[in-house]
C-alpha positions as CSV (number, residue, x, y, z in Angstrom):
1,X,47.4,-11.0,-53.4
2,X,45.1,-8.3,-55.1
3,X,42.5,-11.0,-54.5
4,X,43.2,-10.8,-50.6
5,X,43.3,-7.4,-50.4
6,X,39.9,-6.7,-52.0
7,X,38.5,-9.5,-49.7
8,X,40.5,-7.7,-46.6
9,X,38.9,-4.3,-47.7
10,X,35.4,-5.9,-48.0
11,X,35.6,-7.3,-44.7
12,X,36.7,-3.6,-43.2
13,X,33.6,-2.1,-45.6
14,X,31.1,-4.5,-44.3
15,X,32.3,-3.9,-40.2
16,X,32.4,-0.7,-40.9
17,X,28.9,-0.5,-42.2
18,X,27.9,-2.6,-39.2
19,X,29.6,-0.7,-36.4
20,X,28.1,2.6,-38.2
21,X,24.6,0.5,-37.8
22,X,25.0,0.0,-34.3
23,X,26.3,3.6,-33.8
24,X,23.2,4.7,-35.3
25,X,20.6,2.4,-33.5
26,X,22.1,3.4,-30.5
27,X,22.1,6.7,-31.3
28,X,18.2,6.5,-31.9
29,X,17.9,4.4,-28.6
30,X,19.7,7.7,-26.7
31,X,17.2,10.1,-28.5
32,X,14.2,7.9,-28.0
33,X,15.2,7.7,-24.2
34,X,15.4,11.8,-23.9
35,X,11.6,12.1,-25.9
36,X,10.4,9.8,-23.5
37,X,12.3,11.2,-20.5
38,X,10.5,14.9,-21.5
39,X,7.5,13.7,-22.3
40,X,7.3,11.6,-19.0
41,X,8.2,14.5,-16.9
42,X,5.1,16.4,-18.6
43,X,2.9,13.3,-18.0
44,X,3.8,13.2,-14.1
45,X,3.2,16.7,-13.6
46,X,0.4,16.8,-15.7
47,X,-1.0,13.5,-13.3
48,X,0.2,15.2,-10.0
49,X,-2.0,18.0,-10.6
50,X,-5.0,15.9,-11.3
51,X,-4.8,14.0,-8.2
52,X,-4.3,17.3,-6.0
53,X,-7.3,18.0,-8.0
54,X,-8.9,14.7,-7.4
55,X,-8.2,14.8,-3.5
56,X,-9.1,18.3,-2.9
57,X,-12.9,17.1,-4.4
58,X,-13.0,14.4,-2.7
59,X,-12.1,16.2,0.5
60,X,-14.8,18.4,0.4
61,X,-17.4,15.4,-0.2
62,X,-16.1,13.3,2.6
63,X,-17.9,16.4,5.1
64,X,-20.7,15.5,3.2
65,X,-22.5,11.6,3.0
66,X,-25.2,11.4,0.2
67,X,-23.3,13.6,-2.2
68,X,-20.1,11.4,-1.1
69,X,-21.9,7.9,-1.6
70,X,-23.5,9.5,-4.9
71,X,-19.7,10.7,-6.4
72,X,-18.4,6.8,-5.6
73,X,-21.5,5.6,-7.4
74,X,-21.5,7.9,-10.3
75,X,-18.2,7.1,-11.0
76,X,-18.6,3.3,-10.7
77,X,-15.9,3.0,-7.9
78,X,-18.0,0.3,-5.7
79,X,-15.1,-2.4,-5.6
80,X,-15.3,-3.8,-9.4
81,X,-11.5,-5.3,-8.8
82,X,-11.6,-8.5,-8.6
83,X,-8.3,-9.0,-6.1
84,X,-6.9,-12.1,-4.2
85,X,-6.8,-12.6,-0.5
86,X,-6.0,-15.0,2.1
87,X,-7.9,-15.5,5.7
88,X,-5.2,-16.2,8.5
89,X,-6.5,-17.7,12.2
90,X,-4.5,-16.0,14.8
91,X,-4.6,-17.1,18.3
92,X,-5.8,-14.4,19.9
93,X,-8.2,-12.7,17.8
94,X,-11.2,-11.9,20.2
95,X,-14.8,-12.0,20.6
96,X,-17.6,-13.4,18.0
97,X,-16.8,-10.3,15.3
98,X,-20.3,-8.4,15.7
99,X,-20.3,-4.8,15.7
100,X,-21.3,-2.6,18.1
101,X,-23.0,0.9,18.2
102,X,-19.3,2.3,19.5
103,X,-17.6,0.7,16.5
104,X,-17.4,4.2,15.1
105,X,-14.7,6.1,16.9
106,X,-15.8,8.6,18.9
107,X,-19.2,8.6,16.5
108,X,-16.9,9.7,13.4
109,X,-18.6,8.0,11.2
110,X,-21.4,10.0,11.8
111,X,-25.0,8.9,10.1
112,X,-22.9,6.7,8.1
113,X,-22.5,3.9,10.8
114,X,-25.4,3.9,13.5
115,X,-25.8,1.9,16.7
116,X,-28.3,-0.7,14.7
117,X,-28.9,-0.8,10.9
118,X,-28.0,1.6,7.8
119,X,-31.5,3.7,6.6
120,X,-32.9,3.1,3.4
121,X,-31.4,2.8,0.3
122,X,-29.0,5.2,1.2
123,X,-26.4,2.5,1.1
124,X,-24.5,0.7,-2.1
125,X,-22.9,-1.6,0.0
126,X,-20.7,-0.4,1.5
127,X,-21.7,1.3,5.2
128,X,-21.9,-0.9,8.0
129,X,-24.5,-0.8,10.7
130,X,-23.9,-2.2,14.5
131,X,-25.6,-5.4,14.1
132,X,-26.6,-5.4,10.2
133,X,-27.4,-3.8,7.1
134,X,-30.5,-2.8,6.1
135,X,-32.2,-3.5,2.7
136,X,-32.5,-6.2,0.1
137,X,-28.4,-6.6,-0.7
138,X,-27.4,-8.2,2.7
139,X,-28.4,-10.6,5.4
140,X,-28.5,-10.2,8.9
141,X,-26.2,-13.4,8.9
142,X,-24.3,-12.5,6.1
143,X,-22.1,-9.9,8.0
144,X,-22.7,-11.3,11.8
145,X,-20.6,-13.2,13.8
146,X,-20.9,-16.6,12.7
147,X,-19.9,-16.0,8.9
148,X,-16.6,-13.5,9.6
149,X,-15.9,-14.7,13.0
150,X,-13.2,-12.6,15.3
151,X,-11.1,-15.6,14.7
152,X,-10.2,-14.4,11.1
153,X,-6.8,-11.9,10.7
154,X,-7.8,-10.6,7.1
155,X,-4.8,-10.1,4.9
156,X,-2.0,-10.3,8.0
157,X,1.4,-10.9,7.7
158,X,3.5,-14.5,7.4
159,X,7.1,-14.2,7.1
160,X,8.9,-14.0,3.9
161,X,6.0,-12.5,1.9
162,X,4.1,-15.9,1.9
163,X,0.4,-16.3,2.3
164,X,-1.5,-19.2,3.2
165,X,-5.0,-20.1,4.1
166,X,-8.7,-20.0,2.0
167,X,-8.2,-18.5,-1.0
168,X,-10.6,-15.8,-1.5
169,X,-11.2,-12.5,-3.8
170,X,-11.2,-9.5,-2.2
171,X,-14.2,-7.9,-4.3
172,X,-16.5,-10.9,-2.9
173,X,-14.8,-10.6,1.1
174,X,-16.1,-7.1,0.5
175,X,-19.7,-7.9,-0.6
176,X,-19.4,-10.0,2.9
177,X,-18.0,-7.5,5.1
178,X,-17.7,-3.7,4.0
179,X,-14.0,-2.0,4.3
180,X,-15.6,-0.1,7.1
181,X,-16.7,-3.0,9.4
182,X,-13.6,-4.9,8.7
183,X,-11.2,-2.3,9.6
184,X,-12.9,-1.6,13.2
185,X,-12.7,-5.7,13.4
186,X,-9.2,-5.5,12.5
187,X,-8.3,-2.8,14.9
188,X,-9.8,-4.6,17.8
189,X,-7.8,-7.5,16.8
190,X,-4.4,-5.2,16.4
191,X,-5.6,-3.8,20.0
192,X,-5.7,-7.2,21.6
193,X,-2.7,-8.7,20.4
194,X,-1.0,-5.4,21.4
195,X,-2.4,-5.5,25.0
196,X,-1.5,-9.1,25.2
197,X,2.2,-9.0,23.8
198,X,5.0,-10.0,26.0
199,X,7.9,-8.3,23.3
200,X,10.2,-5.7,23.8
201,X,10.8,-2.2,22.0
202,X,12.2,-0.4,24.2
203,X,15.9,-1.0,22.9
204,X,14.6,-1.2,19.4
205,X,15.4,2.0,16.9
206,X,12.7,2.0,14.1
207,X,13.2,3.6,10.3
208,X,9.9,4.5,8.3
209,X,10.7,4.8,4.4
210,X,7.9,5.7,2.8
211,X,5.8,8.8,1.0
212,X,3.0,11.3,2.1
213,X,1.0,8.7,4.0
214,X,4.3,8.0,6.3
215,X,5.3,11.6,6.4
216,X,1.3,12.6,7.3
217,X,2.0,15.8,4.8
218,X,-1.7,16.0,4.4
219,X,-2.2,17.4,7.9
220,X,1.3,20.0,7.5
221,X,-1.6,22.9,8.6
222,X,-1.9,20.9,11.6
223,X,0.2,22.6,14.1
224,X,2.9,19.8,15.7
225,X,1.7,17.0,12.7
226,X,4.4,15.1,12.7
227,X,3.0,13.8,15.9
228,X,0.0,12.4,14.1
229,X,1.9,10.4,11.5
230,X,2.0,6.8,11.8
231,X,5.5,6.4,12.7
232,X,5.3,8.8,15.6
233,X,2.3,7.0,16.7
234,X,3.9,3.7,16.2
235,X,6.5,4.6,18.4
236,X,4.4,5.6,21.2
237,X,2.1,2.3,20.9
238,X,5.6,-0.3,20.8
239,X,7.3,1.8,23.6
240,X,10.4,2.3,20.7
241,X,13.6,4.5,21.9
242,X,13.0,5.8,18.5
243,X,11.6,6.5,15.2
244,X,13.0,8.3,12.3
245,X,10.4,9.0,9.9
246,X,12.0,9.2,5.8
247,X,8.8,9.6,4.3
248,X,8.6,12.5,1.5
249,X,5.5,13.4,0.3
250,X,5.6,12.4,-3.4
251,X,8.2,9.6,-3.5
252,X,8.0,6.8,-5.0
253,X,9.8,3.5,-4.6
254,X,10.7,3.5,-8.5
255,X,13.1,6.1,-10.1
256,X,10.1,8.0,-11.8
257,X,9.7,11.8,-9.6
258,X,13.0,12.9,-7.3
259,X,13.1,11.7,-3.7
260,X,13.0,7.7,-5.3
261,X,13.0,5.2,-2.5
262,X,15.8,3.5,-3.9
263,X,17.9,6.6,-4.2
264,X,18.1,7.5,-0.5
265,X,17.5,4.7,1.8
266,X,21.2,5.5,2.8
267,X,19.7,7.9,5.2
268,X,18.7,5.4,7.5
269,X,20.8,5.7,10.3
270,X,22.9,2.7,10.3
271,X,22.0,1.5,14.3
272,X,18.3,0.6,12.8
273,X,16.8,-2.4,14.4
274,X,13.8,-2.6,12.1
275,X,13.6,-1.2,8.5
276,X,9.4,-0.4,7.5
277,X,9.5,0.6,3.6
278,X,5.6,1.6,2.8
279,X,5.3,2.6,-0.9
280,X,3.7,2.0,-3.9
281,X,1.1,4.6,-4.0
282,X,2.8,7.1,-6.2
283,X,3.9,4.0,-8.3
284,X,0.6,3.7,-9.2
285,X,-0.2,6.9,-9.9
286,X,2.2,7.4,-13.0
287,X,3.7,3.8,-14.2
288,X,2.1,1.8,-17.3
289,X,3.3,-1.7,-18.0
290,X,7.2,0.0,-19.3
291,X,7.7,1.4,-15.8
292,X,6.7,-1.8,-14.1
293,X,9.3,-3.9,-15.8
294,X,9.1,-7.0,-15.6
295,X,10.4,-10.1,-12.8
296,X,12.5,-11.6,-15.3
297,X,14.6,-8.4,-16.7
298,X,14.5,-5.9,-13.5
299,X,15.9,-3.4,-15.1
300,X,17.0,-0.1,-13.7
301,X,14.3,2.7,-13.9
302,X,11.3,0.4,-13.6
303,X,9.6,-0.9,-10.4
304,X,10.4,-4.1,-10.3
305,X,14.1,-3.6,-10.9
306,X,14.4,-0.4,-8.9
307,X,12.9,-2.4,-5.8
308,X,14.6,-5.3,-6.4
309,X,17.6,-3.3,-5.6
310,X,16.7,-1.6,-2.7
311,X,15.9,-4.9,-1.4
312,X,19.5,-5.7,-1.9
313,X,20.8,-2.6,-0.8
314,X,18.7,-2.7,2.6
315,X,19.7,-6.3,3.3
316,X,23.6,-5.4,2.3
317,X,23.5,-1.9,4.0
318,X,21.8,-2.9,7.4
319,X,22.2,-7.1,7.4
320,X,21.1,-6.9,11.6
321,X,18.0,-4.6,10.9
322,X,14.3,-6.5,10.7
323,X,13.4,-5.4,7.0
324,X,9.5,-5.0,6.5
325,X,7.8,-4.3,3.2
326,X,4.4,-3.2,3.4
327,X,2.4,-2.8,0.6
328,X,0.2,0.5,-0.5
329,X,-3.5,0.8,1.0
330,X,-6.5,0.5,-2.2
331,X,-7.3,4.2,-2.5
332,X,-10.2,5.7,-4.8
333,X,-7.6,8.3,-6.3
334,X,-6.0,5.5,-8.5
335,X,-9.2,4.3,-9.9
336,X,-10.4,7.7,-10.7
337,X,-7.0,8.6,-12.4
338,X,-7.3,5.0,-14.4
339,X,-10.3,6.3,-16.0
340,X,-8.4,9.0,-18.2
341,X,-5.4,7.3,-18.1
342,X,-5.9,3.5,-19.8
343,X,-2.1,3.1,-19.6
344,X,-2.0,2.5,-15.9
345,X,-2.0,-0.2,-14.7
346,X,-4.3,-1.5,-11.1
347,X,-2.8,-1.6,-8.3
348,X,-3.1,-5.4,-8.0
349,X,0.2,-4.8,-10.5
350,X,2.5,-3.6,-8.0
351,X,1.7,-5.6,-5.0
352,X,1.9,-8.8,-7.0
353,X,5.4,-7.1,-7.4
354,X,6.3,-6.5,-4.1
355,X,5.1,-10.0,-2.4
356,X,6.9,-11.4,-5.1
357,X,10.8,-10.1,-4.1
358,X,9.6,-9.9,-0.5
359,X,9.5,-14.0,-0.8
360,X,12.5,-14.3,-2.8
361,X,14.3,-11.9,-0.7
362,X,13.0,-13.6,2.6
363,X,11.2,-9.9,3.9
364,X,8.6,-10.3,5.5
365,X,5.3,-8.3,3.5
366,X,2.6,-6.9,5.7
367,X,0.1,-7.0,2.9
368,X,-2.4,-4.0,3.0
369,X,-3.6,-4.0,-0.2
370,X,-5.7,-7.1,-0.1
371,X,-6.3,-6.9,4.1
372,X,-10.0,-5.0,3.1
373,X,-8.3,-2.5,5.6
374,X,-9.1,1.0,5.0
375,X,-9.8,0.9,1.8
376,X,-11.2,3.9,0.5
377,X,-13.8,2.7,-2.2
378,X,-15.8,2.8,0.8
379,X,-17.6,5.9,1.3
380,X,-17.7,5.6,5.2
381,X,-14.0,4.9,5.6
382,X,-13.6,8.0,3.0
383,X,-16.0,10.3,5.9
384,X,-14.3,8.6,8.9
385,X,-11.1,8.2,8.4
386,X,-8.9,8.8,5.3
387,X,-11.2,12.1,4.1
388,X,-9.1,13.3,0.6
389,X,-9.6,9.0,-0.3
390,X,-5.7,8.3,0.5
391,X,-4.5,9.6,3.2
392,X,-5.1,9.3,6.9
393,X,-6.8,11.9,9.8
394,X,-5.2,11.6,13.1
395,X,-8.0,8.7,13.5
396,X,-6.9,6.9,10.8
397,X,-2.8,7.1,10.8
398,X,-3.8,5.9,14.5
399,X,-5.4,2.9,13.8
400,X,-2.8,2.3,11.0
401,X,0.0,2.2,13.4
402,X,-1.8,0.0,15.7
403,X,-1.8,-2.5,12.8
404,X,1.5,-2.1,11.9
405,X,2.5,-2.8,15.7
406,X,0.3,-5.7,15.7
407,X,1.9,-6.9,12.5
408,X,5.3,-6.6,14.0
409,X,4.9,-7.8,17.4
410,X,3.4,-11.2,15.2
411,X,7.2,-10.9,13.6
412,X,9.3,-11.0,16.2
413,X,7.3,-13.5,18.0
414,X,7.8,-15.3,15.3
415,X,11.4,-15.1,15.0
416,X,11.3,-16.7,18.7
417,X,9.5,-19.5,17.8
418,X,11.6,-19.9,14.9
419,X,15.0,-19.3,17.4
420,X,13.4,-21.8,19.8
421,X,12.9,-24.2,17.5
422,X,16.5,-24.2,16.1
C-alpha cells in the first residue's frame, strides 16, 4: 500500500510540475504577446508618420519633372521587382495600341508625355511619347502597335481569381510598355467596353470597402471630394441607384491599426448587390512575414487569416451580393519604406495572398497589382495622375473607376454566359 501511495503522490508531483510548466509557458506567451502588441503599436505609428512624410515629398516633386525623375532614380525605384503577369485577349479591345499626342488628359502630363518622342536623356524609362521614345533604351517598334497590340487587356479580371494566358514578368512588360502608356491603353480599352456594354445597373446597390484610395481622403481640402472618389465616380459611369462608400483612410484589411476590414464589413447595408473590397495598401505598409501568416495556419490577427475570414463573413453575411476583391495598386511609398524597414515584406506578398482565397473562395480578383496600371514607379504617372505616389487626383480616381466598371461589366457578362450555358 505505502508502495502505491508514494507512486500515487509521484504521479500528482510530476502533473503538477507539468500543469505549473504549461501555466508558465503560457504565461510567457501572454507577456510576449503584450511586448509585441506595445511595441507594434510604436512601430505603426512610428511608420504612419514616415509615409505622411514620404507622400508630402513626393507631392511637392510631382509639380516638378527633372527633380521628380531624379528622386525615383536616386533612390533606385525604376521597377527592380521582378512580378508575374498574365496578357488576356478581350473581344473588344480597340484600335492598333499606338499613342497619340492627346493620350495625356487634357495635357496633364505636361513635358513628360509630348505629341511625338520624349527629349534627351531626360528619360529612365519610364515616360512615354506619342509615337515612341527617344534614345538608345527603346525602339520605335518596341512600344508601337504591332508588339502591344490594343487586342491585349493587361492584368484584367477572370472569375474566381484565376489567370490564364502568356506568362510574363511585370518588370520586363514594363521595359516594353511604361506604366504611363499602358494605363492610357487600358483606359481606352475600359472606355470601349463601357460604351459598348448592353448590362444593367440601374437596380444594382454597390458597397466600396476599402481605405484612403476609396475614401479619396487625400483631396478632403477639396470642397464636395467625396464626389471625386472612385466609388462616386463609379456610380455615375454604371448608372448604379447607389453607392455607399466604407473606405477609412488608414484601414487595413488585417487586424493591425483600428477601422480593420474584417472588423466592420457589417456596415454594409444588407440589400447590396455587389460587394468591391480594395485593400492591401496599408498591409503593406506595416506587416513582416508574422503579420502575413501563412495559407496553411490563417490565424487570427494576420492577413491571411484575417482575410480569409472576411471572405467567409461576406459570402455568409450577403450570399446574393457579387463579391469582388481587388487587389492594391504598386505604389513608390512601399518601396521607399522597404528601404529602412528590411522586415517588410513586397507587395507581390499580399496579392499572392489575396488571388490565392479569391480562387478558393470562388471571388472574382480584379488584379491591379500586376495590370502595369497606374503604377507609380513611374515618374509621369506620379506628375499626372496619382501626385503624393499612392493616391489618385480627380484624373486619376476617374480613370480608376472606369476600370473598375469595365472590370465589372466583363463579370456580369460573364455570369450570363455562364447562366446561358447552364
Amino acid at each position: 500500500m505505502n508502495k502505491l501511495n508514494r507512486v500515487m503522490l509521484m504521479l500528482i508531483a510530476m502533473a503538477a510540475i507539468m500543469l505549473l510548466a504549461v501555466g508558465i509557458d503560457k504565461g510567457l506567451q501572454r507577456h510576449e504577446r503584450k511586448m509585441w502588441e506595445i511595441k507594434r503599436e510604436a512601430v505603426y505609428e512610428e511608420a504612419r508618420a514616415d509615409i505622411a512624410s514620404m507622400q508630402a515629398n513626393i507631392q511637392t516633386l510631382s509639380e516638378d519633372p527633372e527633380a521628380l525623375i531624379s528622386y525615383i532614380e536616386e533612390n533606385e525605384l525604376n521597377y527592380t521587382e521582378k512580378k508575374e503577369v498574365f496578357l488576356e485577349e478581350p473581344d473588344r479591345a480597340e484600335g492598333d495600341g499606338s499613342v497619340s499626342d492627346n493620350e495625356a488628359y487634357k495635357g496633364e502630363a505636361g513635358n513628360l508625355v509630348s505629341g511625338n518622342s520624349v527629349p534627351g536623356n531626360l528619360v529612365y524609362g519610364n515616360f512615354v511619347s506619342g509615337n515612341s521614345v527617344s534614345g538608345n533604351s527603346e525602339s520605335e517598334d518596341s512600344i508601337s502597335g504591332n508588339s502591344i497590340s490594343g487586342n491585349l487587356e493587361w492584368g484584367s479580371f477572370l472569375p474566381g481569381g484565376l489567370v490564364s494566358g502568356n506568362l510574363l514578368f511585370l518588370g520586363e512588360e514594363r521595359e516594353i510598355c511604361a506604366s504611363y502608356e499602358n494605363t492610357m491603353k487600358i483606359n481606352r480599352q475600359d472606355k470601349k467596353i463601357i460604351a459598348d456594354s448592353e448590362v444593367d445597373f440601374s437596380d444594382c446597390k454597390i458597397t466600396c470597402l476599402g481605405d484612403s484610395i476609396t475614401a479619396a481622403s487625400n483631396l478632403d481640402t477639396i470642397e464636395n471630394y467625396q464626389s471625386m472618389s472612385y466609388p462616386s465616380q463609379l456610380g455615375e459611369i454604371l448608372g448604379a441607384e447607389e453607392v455607399v462608400n466604407l473606405g477609412i483612410g488608414g484601414s487595413s484589411i488585417g487586424r493591425y491599426w483600428e477601422n480593420a476590414f474584417v472588423d466592420r464589413y457589417q456596415e454594409i447595408p444588407e440589400d447590396t448587390d455587389v460587394i468591391l473590397v480594395m485593400g492591401g495598401t496599408n498591409d503593406g505598409f506595416c506587416a513582416s512575414e508574422k503579420e502575413l501568416g501563412s495559407l496553411e495556419k490563417r490565424e487570427k490577427d494576420t492577413f491571411t487569416g484575417d482575410l480569409d475570414e472576411l471572405l467567409f463573413g461576406l459570402q455568409k453575411d450577403y450570399p446574393d451580393a457579387q463579391i469582388v476583391l481587388i487587389t492594391p495598386l504598386p505604389n513608390v511609398l512601399h518601396d521607399l519604406l522597404r528601404k529602412s524597414r528590411d522586415y517588410l515584406l513586397p507587395q507581390s506578398a499580399f496579392v499572392r495572398v489575396m488571388k490565392q482565397l479569391g480562387e478558393e473562395h470562388g471571388i472574382p480578383v480584379i488584379d491591379l497589382y500586376n495590370s502595369n496600371f497606374l503604377d507609380t514607379h513611374d515618374a509621369a504617372v506620379i506628375h499626372a495622375l496619382m501626385p503624393d505616389g499612392v493616391h489618385g487626383n480627380e484624373t486619376g480616381y476617374r480613370m480608376l473607376a472606369q476600370h473598375i466598371a469595365a472590370q465589372l461589366i466583363l463579370i456580369e457578362e460573364e455570369k450570363g454566359v455562364e447562366a446561358v450555358g447552364e
